[in-house]
N, CA, C and O atoms as a Tripos MOL2 file, in Angstrom:
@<TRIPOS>MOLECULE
protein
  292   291    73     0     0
PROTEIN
NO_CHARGES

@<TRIPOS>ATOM
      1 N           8.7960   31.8500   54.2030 N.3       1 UNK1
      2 CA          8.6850   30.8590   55.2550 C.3       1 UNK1
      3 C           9.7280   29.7610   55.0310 C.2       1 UNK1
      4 O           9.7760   29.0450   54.0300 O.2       1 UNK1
      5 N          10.5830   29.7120   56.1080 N.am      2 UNK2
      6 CA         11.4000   28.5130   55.6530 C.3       2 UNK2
      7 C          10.9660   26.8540   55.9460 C.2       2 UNK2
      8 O          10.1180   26.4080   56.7180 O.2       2 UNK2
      9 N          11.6730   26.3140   55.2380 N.am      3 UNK3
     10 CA         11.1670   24.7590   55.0470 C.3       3 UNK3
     11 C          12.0900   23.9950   55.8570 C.2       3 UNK3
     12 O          13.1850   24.5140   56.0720 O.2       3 UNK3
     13 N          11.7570   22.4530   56.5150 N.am      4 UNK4
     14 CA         12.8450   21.5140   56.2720 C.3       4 UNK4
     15 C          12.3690   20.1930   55.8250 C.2       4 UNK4
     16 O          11.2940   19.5930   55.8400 O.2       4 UNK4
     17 N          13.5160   19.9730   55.4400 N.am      5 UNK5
     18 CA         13.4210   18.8120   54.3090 C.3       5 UNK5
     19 C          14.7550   17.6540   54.7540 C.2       5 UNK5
     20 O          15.9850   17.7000   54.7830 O.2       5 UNK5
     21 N          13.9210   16.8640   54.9940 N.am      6 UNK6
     22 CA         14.6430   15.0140   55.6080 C.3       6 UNK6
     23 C          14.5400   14.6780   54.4720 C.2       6 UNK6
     24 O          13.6620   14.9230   53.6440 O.2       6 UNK6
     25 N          15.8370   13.8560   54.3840 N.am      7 UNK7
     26 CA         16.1280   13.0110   53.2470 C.3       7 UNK7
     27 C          17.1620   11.8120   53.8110 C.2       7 UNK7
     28 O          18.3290   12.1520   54.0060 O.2       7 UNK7
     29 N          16.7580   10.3650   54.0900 N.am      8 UNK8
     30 CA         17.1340    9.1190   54.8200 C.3       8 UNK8
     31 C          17.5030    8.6490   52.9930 C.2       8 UNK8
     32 O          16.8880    9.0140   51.9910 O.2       8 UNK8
     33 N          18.6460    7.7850   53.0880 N.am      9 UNK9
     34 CA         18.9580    6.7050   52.1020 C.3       9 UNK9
     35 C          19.6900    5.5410   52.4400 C.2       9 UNK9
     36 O          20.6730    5.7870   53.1400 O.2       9 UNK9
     37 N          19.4920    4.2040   52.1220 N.am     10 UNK10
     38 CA         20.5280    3.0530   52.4220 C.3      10 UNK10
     39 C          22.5440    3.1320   51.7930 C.2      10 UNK10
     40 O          23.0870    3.0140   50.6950 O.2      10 UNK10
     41 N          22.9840    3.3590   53.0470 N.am     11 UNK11
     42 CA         24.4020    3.1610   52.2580 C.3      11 UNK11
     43 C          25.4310    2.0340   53.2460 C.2      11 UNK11
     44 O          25.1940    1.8090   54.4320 O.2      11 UNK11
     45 N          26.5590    1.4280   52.4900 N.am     12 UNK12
     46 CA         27.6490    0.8910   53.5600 C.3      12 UNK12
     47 C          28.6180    1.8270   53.6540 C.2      12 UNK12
     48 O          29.8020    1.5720   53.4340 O.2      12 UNK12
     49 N          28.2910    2.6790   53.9010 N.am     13 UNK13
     50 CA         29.5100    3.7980   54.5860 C.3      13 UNK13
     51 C          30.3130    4.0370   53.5110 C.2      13 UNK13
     52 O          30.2450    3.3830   52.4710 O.2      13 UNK13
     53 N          31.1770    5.0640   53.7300 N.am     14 UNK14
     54 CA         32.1170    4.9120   55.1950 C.3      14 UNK14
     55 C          31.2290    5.4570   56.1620 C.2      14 UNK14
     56 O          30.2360    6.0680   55.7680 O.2      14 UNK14
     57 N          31.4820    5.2990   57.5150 N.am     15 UNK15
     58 CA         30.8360    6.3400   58.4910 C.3      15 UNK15
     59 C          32.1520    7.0850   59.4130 C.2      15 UNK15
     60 O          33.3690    6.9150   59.4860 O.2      15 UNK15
     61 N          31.0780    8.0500   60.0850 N.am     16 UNK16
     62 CA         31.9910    8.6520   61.1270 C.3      16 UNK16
     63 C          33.0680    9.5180   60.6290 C.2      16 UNK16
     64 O          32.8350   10.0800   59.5580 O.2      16 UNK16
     65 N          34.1360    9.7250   61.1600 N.am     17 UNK17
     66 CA         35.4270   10.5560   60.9210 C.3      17 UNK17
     67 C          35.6430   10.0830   59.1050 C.2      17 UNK17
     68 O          35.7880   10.9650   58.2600 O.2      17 UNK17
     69 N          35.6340    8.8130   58.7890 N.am     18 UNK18
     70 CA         35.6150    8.7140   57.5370 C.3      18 UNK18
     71 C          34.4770    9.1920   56.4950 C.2      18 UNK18
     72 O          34.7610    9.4750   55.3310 O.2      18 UNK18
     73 N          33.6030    9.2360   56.8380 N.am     19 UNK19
     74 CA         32.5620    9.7750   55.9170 C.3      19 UNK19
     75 C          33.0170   11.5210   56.5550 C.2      19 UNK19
     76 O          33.1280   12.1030   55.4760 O.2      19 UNK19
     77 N          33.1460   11.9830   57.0260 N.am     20 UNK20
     78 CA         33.0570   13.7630   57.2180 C.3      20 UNK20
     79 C          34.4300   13.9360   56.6770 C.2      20 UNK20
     80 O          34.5890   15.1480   56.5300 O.2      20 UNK20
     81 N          35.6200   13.2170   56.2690 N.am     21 UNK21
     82 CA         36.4010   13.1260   55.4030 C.3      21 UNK21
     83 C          36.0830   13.0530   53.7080 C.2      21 UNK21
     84 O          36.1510   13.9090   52.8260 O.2      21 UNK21
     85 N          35.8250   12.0650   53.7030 N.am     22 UNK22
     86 CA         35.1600   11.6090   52.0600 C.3      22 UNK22
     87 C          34.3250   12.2950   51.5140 C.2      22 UNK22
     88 O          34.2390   12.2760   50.2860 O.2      22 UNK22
     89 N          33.5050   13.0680   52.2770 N.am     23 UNK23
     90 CA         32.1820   13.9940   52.0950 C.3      23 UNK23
     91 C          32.3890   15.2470   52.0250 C.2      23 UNK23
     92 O          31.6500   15.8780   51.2690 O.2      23 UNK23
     93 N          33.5680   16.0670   52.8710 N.am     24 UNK24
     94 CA         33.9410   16.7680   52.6350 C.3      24 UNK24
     95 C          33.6430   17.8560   51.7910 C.2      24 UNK24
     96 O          33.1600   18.8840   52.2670 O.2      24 UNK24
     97 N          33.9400   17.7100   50.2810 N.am     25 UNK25
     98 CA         33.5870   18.6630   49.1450 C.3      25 UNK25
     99 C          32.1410   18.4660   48.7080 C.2      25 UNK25
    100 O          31.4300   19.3560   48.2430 O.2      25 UNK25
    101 N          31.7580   17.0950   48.9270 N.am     26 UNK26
    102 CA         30.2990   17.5490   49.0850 C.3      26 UNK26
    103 C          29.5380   18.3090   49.7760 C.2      26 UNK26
    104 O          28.5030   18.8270   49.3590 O.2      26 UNK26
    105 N          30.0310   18.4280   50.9400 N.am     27 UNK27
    106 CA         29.2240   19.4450   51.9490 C.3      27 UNK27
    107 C          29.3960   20.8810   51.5870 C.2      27 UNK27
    108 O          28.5850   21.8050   51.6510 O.2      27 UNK27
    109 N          31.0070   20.8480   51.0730 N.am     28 UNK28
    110 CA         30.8010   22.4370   50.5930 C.3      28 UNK28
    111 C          30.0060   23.2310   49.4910 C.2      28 UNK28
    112 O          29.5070   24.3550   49.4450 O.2      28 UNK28
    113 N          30.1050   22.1350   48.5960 N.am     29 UNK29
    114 CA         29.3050   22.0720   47.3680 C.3      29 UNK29
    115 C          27.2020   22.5100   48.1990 C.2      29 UNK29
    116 O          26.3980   23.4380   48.2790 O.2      29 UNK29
    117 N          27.3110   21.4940   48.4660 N.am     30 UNK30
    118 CA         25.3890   21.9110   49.5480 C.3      30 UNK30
    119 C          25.5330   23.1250   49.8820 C.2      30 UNK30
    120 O          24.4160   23.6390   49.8560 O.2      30 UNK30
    121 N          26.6150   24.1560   50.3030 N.am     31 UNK31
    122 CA         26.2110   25.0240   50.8650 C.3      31 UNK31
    123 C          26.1250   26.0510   50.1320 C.2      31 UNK31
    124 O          25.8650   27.1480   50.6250 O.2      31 UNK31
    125 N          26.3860   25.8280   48.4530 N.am     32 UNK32
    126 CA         25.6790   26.5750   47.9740 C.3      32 UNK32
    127 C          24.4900   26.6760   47.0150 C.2      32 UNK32
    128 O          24.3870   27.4460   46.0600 O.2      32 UNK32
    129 N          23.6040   25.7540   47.4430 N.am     33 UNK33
    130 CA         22.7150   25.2440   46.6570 C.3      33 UNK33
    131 C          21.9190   26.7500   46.8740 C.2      33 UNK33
    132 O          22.4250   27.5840   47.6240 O.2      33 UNK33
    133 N          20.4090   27.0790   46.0330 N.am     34 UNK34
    134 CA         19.9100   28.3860   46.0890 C.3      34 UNK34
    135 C          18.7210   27.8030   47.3850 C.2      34 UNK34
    136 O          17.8460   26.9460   47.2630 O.2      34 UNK34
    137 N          19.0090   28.4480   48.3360 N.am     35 UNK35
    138 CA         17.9610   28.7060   49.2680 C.3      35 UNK35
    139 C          18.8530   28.1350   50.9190 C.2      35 UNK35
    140 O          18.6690   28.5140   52.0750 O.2      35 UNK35
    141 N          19.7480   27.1810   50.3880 N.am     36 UNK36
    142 CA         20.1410   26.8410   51.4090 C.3      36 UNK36
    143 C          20.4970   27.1850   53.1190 C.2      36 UNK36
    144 O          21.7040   27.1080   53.3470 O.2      36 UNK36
    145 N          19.6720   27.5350   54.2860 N.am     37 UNK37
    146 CA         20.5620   27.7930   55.3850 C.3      37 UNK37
    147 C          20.8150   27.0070   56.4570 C.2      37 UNK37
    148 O          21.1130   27.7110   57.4220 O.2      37 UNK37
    149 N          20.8240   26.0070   56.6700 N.am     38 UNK38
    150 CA         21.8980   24.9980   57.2510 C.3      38 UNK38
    151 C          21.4510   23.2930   57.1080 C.2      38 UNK38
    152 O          20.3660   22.8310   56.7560 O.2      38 UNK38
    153 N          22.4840   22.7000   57.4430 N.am     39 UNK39
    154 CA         22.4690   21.4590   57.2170 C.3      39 UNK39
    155 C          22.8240   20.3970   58.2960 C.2      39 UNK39
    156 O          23.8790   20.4050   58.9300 O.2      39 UNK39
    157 N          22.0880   19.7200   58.3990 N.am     40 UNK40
    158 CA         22.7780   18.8610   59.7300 C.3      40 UNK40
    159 C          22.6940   17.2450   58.6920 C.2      40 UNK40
    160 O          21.7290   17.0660   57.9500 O.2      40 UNK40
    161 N          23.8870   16.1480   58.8080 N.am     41 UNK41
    162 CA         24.4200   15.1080   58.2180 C.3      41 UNK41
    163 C          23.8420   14.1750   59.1070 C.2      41 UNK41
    164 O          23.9740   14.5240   60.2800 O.2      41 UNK41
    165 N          22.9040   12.4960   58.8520 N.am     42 UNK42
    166 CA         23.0770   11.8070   60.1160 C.3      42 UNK42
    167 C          23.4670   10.8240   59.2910 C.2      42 UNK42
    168 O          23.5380   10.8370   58.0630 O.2      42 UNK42
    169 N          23.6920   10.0450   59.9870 N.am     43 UNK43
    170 CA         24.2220    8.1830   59.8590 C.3      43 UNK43
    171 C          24.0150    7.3390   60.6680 C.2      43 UNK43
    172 O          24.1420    7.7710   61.8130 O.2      43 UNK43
    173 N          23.7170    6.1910   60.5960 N.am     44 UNK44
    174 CA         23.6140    4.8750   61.6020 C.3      44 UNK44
    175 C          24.4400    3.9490   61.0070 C.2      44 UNK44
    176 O          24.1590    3.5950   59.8620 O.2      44 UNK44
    177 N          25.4190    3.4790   61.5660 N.am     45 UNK45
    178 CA         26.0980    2.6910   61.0370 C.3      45 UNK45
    179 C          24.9780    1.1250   60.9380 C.2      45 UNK45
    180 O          24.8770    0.3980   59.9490 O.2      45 UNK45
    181 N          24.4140    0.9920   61.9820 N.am     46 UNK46
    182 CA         23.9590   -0.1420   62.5770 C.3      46 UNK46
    183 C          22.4410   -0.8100   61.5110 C.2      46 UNK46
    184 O          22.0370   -1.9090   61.1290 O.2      46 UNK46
    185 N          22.0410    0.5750   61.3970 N.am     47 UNK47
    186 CA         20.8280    0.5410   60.2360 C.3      47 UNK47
    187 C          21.2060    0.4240   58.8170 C.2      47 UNK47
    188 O          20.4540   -0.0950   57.9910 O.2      47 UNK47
    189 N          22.9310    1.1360   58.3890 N.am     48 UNK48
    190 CA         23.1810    1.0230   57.0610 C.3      48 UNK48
    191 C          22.6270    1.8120   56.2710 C.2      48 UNK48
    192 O          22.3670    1.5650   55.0930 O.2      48 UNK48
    193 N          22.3180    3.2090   57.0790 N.am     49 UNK49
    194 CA         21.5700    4.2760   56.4660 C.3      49 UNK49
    195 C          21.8820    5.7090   56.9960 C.2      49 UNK49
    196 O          22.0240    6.0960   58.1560 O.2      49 UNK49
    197 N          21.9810    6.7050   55.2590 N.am     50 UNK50
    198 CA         22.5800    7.6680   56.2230 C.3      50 UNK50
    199 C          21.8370    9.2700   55.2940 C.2      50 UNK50
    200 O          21.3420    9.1910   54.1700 O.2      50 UNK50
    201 N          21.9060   10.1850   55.8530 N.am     51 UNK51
    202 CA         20.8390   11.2130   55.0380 C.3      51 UNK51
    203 C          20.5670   12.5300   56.0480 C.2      51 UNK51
    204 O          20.7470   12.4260   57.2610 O.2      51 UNK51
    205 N          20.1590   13.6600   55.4810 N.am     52 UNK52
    206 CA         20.2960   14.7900   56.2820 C.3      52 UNK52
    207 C          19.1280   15.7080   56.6230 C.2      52 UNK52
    208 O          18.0750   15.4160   56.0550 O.2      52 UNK52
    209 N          19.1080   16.6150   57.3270 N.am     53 UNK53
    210 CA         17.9250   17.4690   57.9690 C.3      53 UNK53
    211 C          18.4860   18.4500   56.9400 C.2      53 UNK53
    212 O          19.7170   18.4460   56.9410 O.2      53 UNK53
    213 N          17.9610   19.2410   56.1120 N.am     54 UNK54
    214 CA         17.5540   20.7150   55.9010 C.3      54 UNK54
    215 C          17.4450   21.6220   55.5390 C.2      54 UNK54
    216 O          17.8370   21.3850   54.3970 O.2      54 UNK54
    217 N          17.2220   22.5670   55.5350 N.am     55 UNK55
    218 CA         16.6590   24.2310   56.2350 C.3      55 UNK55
    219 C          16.7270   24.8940   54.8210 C.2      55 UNK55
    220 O          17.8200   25.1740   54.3290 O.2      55 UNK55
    221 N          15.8620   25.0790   54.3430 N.am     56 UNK56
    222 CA         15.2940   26.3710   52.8440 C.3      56 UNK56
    223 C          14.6010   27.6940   52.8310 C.2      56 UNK56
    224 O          13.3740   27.7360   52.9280 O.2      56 UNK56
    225 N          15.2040   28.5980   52.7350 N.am     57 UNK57
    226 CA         14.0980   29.4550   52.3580 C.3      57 UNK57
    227 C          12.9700   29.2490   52.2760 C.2      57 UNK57
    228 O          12.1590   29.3130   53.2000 O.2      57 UNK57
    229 N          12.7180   28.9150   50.9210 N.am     58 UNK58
    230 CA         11.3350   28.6890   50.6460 C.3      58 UNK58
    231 C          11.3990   27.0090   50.2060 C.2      58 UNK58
    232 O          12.3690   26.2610   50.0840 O.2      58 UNK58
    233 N           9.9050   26.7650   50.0240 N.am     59 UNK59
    234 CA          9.3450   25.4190   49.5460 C.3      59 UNK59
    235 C           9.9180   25.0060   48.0560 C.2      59 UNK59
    236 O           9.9040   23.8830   47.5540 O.2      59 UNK59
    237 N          10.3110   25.9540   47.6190 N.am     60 UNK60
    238 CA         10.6160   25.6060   46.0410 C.3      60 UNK60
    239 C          11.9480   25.2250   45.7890 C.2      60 UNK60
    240 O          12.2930   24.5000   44.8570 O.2      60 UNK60
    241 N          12.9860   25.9230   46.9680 N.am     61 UNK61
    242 CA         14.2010   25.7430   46.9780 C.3      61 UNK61
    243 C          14.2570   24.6730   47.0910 C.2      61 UNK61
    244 O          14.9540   24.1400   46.2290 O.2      61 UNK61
    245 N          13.4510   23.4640   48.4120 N.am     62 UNK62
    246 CA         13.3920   22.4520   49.1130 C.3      62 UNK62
    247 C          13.3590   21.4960   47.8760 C.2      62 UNK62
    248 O          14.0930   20.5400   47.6270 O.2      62 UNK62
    249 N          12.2600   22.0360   47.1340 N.am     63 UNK63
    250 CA         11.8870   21.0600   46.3210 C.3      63 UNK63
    251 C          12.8900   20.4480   44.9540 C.2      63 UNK63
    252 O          13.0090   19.2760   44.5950 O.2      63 UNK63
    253 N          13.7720   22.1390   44.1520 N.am     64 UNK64
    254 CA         14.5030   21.7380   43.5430 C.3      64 UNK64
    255 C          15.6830   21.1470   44.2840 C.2      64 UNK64
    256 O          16.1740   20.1330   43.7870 O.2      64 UNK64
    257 N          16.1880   21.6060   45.3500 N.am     65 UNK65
    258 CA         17.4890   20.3550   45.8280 C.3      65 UNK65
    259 C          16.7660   19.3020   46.1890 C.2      65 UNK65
    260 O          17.7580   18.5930   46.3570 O.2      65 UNK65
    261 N          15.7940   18.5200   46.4800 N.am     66 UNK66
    262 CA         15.5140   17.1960   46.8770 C.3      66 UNK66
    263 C          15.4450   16.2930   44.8500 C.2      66 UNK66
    264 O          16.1420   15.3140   44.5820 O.2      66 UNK66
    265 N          14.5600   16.9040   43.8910 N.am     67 UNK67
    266 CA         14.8700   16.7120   42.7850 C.3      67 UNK67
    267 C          16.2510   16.6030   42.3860 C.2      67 UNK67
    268 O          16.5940   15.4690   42.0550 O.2      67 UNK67
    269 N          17.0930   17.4770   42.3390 N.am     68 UNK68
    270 CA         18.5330   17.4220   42.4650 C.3      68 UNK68
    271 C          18.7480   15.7760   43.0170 C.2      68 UNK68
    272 O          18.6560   14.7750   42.3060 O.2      68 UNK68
    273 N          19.0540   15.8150   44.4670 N.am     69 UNK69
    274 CA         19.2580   15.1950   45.0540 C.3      69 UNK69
    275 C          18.9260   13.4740   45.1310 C.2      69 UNK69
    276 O          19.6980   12.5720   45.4560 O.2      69 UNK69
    277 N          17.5160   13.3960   44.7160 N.am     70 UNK70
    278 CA         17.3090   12.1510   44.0690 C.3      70 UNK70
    279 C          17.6410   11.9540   42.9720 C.2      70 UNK70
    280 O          16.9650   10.9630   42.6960 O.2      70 UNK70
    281 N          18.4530   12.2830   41.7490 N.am     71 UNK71
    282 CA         18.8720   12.1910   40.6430 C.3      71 UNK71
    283 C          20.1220   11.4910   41.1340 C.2      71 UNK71
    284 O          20.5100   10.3260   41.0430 O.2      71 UNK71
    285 N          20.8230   13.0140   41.9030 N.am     72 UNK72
    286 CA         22.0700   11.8550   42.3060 C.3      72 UNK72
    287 C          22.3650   10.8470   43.1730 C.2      72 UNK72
    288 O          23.5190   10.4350   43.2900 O.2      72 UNK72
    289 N          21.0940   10.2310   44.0360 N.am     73 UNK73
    290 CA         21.3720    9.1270   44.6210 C.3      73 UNK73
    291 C          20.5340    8.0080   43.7490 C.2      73 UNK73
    292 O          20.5870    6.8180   44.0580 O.2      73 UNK73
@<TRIPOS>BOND
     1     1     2 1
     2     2     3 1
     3     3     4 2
     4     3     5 am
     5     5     6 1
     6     6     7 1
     7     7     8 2
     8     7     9 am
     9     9    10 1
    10    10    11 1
    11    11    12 2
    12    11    13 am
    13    13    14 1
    14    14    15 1
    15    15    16 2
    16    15    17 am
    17    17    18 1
    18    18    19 1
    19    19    20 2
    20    19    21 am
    21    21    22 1
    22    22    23 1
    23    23    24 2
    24    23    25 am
    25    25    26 1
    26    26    27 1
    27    27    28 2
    28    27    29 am
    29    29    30 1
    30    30    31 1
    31    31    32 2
    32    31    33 am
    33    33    34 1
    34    34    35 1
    35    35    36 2
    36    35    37 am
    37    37    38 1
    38    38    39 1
    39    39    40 2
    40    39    41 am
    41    41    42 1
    42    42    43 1
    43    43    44 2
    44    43    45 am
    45    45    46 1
    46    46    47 1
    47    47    48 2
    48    47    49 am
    49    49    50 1
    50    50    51 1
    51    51    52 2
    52    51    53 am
    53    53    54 1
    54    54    55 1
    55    55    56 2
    56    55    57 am
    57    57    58 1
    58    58    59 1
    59    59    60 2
    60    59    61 am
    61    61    62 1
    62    62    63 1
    63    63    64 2
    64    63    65 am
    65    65    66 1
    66    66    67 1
    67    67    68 2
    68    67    69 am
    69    69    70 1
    70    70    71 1
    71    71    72 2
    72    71    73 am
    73    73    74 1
    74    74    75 1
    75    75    76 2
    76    75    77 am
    77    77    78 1
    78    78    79 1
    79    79    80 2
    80    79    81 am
    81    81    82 1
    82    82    83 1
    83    83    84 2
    84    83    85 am
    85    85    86 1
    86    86    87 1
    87    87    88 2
    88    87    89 am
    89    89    90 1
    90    90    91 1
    91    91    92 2
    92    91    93 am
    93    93    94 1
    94    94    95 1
    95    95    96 2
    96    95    97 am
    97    97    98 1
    98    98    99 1
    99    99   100 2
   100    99   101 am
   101   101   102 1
   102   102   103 1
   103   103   104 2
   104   103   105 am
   105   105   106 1
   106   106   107 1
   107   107   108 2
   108   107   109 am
   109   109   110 1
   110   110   111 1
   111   111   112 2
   112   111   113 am
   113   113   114 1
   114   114   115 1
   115   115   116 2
   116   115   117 am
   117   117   118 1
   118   118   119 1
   119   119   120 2
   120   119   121 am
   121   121   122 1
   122   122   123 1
   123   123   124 2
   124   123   125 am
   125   125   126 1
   126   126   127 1
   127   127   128 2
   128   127   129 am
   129   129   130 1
   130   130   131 1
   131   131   132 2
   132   131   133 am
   133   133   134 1
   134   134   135 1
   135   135   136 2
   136   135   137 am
   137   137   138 1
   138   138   139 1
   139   139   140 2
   140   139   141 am
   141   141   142 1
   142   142   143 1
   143   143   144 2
   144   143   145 am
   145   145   146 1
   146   146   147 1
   147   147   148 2
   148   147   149 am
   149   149   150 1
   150   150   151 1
   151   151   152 2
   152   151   153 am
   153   153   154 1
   154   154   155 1
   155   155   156 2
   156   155   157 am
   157   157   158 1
   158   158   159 1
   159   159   160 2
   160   159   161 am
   161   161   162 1
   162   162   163 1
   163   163   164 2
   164   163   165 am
   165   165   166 1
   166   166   167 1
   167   167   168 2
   168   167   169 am
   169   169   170 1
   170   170   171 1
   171   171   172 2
   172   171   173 am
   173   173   174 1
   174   174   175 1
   175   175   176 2
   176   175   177 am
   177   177   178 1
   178   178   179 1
   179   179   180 2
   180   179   181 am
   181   181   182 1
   182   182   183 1
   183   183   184 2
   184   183   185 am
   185   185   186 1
   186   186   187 1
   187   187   188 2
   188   187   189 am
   189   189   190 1
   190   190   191 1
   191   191   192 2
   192   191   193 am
   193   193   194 1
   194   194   195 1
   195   195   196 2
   196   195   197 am
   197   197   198 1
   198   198   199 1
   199   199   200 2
   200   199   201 am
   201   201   202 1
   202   202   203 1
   203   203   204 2
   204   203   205 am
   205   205   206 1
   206   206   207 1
   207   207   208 2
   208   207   209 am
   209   209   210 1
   210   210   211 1
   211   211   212 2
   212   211   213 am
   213   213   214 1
   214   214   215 1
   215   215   216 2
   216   215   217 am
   217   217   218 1
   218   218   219 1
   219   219   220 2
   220   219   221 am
   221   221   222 1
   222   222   223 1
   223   223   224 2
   224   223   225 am
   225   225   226 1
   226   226   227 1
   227   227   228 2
   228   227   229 am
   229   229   230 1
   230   230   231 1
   231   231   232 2
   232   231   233 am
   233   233   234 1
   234   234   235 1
   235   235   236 2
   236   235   237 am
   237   237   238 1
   238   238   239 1
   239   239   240 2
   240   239   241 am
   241   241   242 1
   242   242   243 1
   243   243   244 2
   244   243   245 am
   245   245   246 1
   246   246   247 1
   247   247   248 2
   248   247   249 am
   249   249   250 1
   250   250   251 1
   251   251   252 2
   252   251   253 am
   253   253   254 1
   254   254   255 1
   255   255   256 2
   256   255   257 am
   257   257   258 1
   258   258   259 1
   259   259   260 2
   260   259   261 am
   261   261   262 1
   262   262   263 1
   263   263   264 2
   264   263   265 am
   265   265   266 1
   266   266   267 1
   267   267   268 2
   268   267   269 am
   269   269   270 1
   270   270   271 1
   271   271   272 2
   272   271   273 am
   273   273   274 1
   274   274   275 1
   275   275   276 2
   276   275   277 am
   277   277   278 1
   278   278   279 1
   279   279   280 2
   280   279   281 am
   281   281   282 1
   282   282   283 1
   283   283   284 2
   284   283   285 am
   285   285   286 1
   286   286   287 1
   287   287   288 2
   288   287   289 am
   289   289   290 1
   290   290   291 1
   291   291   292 2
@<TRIPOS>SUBSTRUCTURE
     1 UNK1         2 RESIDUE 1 A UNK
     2 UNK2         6 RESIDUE 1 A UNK
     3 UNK3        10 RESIDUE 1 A UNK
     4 UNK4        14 RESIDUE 1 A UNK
     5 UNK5        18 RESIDUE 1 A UNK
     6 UNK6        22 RESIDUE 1 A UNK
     7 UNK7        26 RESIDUE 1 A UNK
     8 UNK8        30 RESIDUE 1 A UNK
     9 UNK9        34 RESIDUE 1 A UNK
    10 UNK10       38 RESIDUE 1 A UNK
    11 UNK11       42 RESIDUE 1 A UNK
    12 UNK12       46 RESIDUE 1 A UNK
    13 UNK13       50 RESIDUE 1 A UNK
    14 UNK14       54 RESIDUE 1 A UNK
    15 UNK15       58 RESIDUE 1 A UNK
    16 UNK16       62 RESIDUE 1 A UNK
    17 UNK17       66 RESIDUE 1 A UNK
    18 UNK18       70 RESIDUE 1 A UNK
    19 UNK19       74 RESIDUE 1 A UNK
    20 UNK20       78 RESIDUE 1 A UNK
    21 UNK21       82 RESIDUE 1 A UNK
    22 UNK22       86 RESIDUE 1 A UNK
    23 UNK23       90 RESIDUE 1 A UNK
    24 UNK24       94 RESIDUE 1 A UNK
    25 UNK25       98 RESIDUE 1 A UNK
    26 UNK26      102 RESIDUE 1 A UNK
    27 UNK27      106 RESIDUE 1 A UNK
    28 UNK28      110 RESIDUE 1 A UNK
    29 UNK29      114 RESIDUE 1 A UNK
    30 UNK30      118 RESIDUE 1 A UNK
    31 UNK31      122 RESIDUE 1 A UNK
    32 UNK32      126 RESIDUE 1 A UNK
    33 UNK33      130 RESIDUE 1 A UNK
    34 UNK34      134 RESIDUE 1 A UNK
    35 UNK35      138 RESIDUE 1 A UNK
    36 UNK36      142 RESIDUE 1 A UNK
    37 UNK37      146 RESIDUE 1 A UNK
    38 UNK38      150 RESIDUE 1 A UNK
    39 UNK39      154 RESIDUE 1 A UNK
    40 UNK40      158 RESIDUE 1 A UNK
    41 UNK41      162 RESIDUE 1 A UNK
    42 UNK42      166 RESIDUE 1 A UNK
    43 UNK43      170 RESIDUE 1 A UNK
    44 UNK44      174 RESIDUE 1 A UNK
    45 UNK45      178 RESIDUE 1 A UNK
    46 UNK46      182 RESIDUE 1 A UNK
    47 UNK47      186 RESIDUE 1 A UNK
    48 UNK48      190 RESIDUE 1 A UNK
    49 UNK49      194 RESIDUE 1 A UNK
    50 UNK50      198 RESIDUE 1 A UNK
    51 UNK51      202 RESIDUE 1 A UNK
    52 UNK52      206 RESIDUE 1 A UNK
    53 UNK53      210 RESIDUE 1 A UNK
    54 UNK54      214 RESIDUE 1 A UNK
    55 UNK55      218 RESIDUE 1 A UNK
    56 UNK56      222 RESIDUE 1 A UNK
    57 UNK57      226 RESIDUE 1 A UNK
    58 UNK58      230 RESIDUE 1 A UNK
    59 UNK59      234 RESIDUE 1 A UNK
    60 UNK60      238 RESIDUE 1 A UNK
    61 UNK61      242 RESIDUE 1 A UNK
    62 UNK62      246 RESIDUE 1 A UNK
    63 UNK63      250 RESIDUE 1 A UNK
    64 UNK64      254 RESIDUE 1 A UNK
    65 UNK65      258 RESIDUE 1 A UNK
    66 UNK66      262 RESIDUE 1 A UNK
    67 UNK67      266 RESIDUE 1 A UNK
    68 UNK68      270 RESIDUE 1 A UNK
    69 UNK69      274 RESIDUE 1 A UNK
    70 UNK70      278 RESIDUE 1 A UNK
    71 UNK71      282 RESIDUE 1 A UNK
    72 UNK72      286 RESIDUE 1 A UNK
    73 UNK73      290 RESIDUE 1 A UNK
């Protein structure tokens, strides 16, 4: 059963064309996390917050990239 998994955090950017620049090798890097099948990026510049939708295989996958994932933020 696949999962999704939101993950919101406070940042000052960059946003926009500059963050899908800067982010870049990070995104490629996500796509091969174990369970991974797709990812959608959001941002608000206006809120100062930015974080993504998704999509796992299973619950466990979800769980070790969000562990992951809060380590590195």
């Amino acid at each position: 059963m696949a999962v999704i998994l939101q993950v919101d955090f406070p940042t000052q950017g960059p946003f926009g064309t500059e963050m899908s620049k800067a982010f870049q090798p990070l995104a490629e890097s996500i796509n091969h996390e174990d369970g991974m099948l797709w990812k959608i990026w959001t941002e608000n510049k206006d809120t100062q917050e930015a974080g993504g939708i998704y999509l796992f295989d299973t619950a466990s996958h979800a769980e070790q990239y969000l562990k992951m994932h809060a380590a590195r933020l």
